[in-house]
Structures are given as C-alpha cells and as structure tokens.
Backbone bond lengths (Angstrom), bond angles and torsions (degrees), N, CA, C in turn:
res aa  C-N    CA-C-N  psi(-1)  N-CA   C-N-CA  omega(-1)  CA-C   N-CA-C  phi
1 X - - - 1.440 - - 1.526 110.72 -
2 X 1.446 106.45 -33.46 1.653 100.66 177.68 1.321 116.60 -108.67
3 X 1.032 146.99 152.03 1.789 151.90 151.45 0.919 120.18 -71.69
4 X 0.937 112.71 134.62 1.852 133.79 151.16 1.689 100.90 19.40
5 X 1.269 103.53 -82.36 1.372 112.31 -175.45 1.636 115.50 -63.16
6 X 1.289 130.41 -49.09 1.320 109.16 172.59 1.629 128.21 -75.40
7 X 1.445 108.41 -7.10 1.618 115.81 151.75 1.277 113.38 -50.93
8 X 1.689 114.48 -62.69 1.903 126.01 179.12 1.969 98.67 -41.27
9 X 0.888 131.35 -57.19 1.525 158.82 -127.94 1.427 94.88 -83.57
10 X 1.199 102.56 -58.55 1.841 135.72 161.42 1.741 109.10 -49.85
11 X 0.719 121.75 -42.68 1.433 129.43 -163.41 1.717 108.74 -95.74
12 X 1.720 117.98 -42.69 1.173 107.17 167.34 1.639 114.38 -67.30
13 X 1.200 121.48 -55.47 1.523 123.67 -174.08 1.381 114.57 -63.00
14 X 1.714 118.53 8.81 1.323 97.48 165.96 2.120 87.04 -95.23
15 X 1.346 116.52 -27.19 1.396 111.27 -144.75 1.735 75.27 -106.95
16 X 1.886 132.92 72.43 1.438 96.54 167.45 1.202 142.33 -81.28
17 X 1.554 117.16 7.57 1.469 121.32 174.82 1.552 129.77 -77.67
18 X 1.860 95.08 16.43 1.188 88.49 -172.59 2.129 91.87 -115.16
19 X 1.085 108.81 11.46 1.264 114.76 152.33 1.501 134.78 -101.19
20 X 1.129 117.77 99.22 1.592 124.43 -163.43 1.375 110.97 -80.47
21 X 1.512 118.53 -45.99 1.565 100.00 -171.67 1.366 111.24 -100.16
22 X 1.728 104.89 125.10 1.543 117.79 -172.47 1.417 107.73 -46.87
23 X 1.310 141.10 -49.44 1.758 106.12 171.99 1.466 127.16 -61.84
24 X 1.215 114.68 -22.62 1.501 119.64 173.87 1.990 99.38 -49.68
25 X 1.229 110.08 -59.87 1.707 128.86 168.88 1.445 92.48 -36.99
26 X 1.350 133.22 -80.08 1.358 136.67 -149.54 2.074 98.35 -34.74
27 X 1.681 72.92 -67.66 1.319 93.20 -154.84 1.292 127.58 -72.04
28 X 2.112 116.20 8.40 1.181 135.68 129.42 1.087 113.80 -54.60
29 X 1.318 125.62 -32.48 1.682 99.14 -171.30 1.574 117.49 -108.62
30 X 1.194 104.30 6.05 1.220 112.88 173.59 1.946 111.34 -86.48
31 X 1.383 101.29 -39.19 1.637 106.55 154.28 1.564 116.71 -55.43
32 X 1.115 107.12 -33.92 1.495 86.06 -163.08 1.997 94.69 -98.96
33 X 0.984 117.10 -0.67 1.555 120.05 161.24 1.803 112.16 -73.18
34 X 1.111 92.15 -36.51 1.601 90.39 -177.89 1.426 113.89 -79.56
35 X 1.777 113.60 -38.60 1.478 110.89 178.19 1.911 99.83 -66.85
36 X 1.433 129.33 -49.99 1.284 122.43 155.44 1.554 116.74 0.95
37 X 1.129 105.27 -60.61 1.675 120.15 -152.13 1.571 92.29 -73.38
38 X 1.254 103.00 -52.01 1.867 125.24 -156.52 1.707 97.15 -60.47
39 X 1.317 105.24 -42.47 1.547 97.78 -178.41 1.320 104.13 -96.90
40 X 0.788 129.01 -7.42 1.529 127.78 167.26 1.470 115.59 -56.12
41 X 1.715 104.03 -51.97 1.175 93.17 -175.93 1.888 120.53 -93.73
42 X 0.824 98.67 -19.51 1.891 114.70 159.77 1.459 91.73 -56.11
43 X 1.136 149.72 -90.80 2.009 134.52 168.25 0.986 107.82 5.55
44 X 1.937 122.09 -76.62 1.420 126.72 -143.68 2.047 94.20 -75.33
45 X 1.666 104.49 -46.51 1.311 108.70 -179.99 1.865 102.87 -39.96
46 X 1.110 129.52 -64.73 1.546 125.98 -170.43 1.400 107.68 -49.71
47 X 1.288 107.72 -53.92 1.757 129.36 -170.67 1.515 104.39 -47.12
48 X 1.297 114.52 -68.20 1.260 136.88 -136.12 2.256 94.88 -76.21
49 X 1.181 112.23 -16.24 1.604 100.03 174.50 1.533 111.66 -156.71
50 X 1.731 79.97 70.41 1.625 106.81 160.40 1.513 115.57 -98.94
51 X 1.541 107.98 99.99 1.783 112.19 151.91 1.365 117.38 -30.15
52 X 1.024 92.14 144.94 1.621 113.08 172.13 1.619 106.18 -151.43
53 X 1.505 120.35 128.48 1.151 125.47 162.64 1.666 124.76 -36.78
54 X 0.976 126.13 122.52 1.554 119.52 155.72 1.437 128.46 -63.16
55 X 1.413 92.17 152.75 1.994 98.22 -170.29 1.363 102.89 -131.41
56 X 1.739 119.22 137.94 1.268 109.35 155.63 1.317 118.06 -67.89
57 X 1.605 108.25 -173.58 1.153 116.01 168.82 1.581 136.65 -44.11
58 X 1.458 92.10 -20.43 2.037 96.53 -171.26 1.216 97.05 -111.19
59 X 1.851 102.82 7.19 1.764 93.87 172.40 1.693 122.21 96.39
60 X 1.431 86.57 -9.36 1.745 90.30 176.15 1.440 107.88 -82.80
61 X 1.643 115.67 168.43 1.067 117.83 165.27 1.180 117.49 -42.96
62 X 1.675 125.00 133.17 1.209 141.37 150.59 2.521 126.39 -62.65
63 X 1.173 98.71 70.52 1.405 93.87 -176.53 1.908 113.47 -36.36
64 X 1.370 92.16 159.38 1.597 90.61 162.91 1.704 119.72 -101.09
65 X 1.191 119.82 165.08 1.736 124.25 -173.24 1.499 87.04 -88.58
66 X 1.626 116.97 155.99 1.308 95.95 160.98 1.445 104.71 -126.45
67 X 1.372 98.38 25.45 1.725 117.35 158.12 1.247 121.17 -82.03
68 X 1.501 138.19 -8.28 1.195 133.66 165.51 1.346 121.46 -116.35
69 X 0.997 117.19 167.85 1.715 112.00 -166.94 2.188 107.70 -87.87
70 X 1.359 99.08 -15.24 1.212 121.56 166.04 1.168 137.55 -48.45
71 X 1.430 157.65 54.09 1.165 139.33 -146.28 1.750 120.58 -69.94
72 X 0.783 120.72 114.77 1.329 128.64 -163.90 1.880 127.77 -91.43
73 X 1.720 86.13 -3.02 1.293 106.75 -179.15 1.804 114.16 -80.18
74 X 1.369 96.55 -13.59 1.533 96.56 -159.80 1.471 80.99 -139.08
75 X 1.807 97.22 154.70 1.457 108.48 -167.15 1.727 86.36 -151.72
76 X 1.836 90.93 127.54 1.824 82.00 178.66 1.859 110.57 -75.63
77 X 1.697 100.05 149.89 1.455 77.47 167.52 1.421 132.04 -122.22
78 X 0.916 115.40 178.50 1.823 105.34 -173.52 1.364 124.14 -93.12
79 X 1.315 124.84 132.02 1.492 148.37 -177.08 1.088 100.49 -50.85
80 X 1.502 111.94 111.08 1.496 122.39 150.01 1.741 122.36 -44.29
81 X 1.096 105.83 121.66 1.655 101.83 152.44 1.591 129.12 -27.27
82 X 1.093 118.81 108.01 1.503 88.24 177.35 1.647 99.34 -98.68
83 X 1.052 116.96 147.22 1.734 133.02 177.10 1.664 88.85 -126.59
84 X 1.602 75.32 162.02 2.019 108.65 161.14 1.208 110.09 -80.49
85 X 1.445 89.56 126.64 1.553 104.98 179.35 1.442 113.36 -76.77
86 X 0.841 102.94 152.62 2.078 116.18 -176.71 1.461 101.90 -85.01
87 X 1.079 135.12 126.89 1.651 141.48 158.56 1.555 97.45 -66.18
88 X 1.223 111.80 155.20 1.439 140.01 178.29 1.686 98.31 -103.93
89 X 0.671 135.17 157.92 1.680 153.74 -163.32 1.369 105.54 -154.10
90 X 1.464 115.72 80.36 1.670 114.53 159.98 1.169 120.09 -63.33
C-alpha cells in the first residue's frame, strides 16, 4: 500500500532528531499531511458504499418487488463518523 518513499517519510517522523534543518522538517510534514489526506480518502471511498440488506419492521428480511426497477432488498448505508478514540486509564 505504501512506496519506497512514504515508508522513508514514515521512518523520519517517527525518529525527528535525525532531521536538522527546519525546512527539511516543514516539508516532512507537509508530505505526510497530504499522504494523510490520500488515505483518508481511499477509507471513506471503501466505507462510504457498503450494502446492507433491508429489514421489515419485525426485523425480518426485507424481499425485493420484481415489479420495480428498484431493488428493495438492499439499502445503502451511511458512513459512520470516524472520531478519536478515548484511551481508558486503569
């Protein structure tokens, strides 16, 4: 999933003292904001049009008509938020 280069990219920003000159810094983190973004939205792309069966009311399967051009069996569903998760502190 990653290249060469966003492995390198990966590897300084865990270790940053081994980058000395502050634009060299900048302009790590401005890469790794953009790869951020890139998989971010490749996530929402998978996420975002997952089927899910339909249910009646008591929860049973929902059949489809095969009188409408509609399929009624499947209902898209909607993308959770994703948030930061909270750590627990034992």
């Amino acid at each position: 999933m990653l290249d060469d280069k966003e492995k390198n990219l990966i590897m300084l920003l865990e270790l940053p003292h081994r980058i000395s000159n502050p634009r060299a810094m900048m302009q790590a983190c401005e890469d790794a904001a953009a790869l951020i973004k890139r998989l971010d939205a490749e996530l929402d792309a998978k996420t975002e049009s997952t089927p899910k069966r339909a249910r009646n009311t008591d929860g049973t399967l929902k059949a489809d008509d095969p009188d409408t051009p509609e399929n009624e069996a499947w209902v898209a569903v909607k993308r959770q938020e994703r948030g930061l998760r909270r750590r627990v502190s034992r």
